[in-house]
N, C-alpha and C positions, 0 to 999 in steps of 0.2 A: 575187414581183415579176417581171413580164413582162422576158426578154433582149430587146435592142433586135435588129434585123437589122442587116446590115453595112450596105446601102442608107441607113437610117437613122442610123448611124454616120455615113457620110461626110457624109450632109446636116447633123451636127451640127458636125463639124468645118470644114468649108468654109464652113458661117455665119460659127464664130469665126473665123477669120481673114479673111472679107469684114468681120464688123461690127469688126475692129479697123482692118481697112484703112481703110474707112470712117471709123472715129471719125478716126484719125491724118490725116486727109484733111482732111473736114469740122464734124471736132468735135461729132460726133452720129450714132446711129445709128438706122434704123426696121426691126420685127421685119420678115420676107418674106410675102409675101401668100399664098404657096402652102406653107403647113405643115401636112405630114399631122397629123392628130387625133388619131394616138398620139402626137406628138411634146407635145403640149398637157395631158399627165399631170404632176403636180407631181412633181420627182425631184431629189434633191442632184448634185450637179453639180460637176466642178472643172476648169478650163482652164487646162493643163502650156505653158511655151512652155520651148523647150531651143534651144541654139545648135549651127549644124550646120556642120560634120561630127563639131565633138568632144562635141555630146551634151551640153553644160552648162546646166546651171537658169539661166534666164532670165527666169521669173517665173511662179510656180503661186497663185492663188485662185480658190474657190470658195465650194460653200453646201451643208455637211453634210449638210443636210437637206430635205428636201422641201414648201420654202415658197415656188418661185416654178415656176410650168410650165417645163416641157425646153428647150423653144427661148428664153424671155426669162430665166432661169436661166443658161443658156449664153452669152448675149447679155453679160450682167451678168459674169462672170464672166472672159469674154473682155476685154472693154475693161480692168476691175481687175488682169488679170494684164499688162496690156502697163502702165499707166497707172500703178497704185496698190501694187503691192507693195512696204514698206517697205526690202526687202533688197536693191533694182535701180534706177537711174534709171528714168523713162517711156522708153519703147521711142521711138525714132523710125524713121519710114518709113524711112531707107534700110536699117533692120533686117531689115525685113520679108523679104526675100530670102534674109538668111541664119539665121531661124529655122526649128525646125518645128513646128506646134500638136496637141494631145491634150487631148482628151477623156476625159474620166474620169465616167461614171453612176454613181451610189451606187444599194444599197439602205439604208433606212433602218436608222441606229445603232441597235442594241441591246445593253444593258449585261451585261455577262461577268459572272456570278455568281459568286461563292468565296467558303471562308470562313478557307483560308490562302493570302495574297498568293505565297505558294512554288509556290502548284500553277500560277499564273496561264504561266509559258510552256506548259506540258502543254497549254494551254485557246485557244494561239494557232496558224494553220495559216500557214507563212511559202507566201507566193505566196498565199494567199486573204483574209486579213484585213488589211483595211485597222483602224487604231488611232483611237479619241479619249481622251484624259484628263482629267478635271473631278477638282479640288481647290479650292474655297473661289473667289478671285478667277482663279487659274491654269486653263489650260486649251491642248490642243495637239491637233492631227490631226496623221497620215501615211498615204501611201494607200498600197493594199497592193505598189503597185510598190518602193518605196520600198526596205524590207527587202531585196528581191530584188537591184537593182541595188548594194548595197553589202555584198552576201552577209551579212547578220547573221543570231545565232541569235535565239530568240527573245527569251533575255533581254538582247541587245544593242539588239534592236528597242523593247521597255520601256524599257532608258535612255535611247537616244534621244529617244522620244516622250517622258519626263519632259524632258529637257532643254528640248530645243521647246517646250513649257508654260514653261520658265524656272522648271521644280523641280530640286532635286538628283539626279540619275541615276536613284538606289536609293529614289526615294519609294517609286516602286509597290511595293516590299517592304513600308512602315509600313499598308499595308491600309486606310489612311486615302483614296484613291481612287477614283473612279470609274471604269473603263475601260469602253468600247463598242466591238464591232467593225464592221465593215460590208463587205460585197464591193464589188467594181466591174466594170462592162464597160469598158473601154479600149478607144478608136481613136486610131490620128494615123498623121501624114503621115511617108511614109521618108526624103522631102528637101521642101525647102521649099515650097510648093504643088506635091504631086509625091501620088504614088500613097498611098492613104490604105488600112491596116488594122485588121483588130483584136488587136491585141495579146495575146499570150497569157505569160500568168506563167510560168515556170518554177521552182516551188521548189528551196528548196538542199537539197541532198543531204547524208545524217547519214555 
């Protein structure tokens, strides 16, 4: 899977938060007339909004997987993380100032192989893998920043992500689970429509 360029990054970031500016305006947004061709590749996609200066979740959704092109993918994404995530009221404009937005590109999930659920942290890279877990009607993502920002090892990262599905912590031990993992490129903004980079993981140290 093609890395994006940091040019590319910022033009995905600066979409999201015009089309949310935009939605929160006027209740609609339209894709830009001038999107490069690479941007036009089907890729999962997640839009991070944090509250700034102390860095708080403020609303992350996205699309696992690569069912809608980069920029209406983004677009879609953007609005539902200001708009639609169950765990935040809808954002309003006078927000907008004191958030920051990130962008998160997926490569496509694929499923972690094992055949003892014991080896599965051995099989996880903290700072490169982002998680999904599928169980029956349960199901949870976390992206790979995640783990990093709340230094977990990796079998904290597994309980977490059960939780998130709204399974018991220790499921992923019963082998009865699906996990996938997937990387990401990361950009966002250092302050709130302010200088935009690519973020780089720092794994935790053993």
């Amino acid at each position: 899977m093609r890395l994006l360029s940091l040019s590319e990054g910022v033009f995905l970031v600066k979409l999201a938060r015009q089309t949310i500016e935009t939605y929160l305006t006027k209740g609609a947004a339209n894709p830009p007339e001038n999107v490069p061709d690479s941007l036009r590749e089907k890729r999962g996609v997640f839009v991070t909004l944090r509250t700034y200066p102390d860095n708080g979740l403020r609303g992350c959704i996205g699309f696992p997987t690569p069912i809608h092109e980069l920029v209406d993918a983004t677009m879609k994404a953007a609005i539902s993380a200001a708009t639609e995530d169950p765990r935040f009221p809808p954002l309003s404009r006078e927000e907008l100032g004191k958030i920051t937005v990130e962008v998160s590109v997926l490569t496509p999930p694929e499923e972690i192989k094992y055949s003892d659920p014991r080896e599965l942290p051995k099989l996880i890279k903290i700072g490169v893998d982002g998680l999904i877990i599928e169980a029956g009607v349960f199901s949870g993502l976390l992206l790979p920043q995640v783990p990093v920002e709340y230094n977990w090892s990796p079998e904290e990262y597994l309980m977490n992500l059960c939780m998130k599905a709204g399974l018991p912590a220790t499921y992923w031990l019963t082998g009865k689970a699906r996990i996938y993992h997937f990387t990401a490129q990361i950009f966002e903004e250092e302050s709130p429509n302010g200088k935009i980079i690519e973020k780089k993981l720092q794994p935790k140290q053993e």
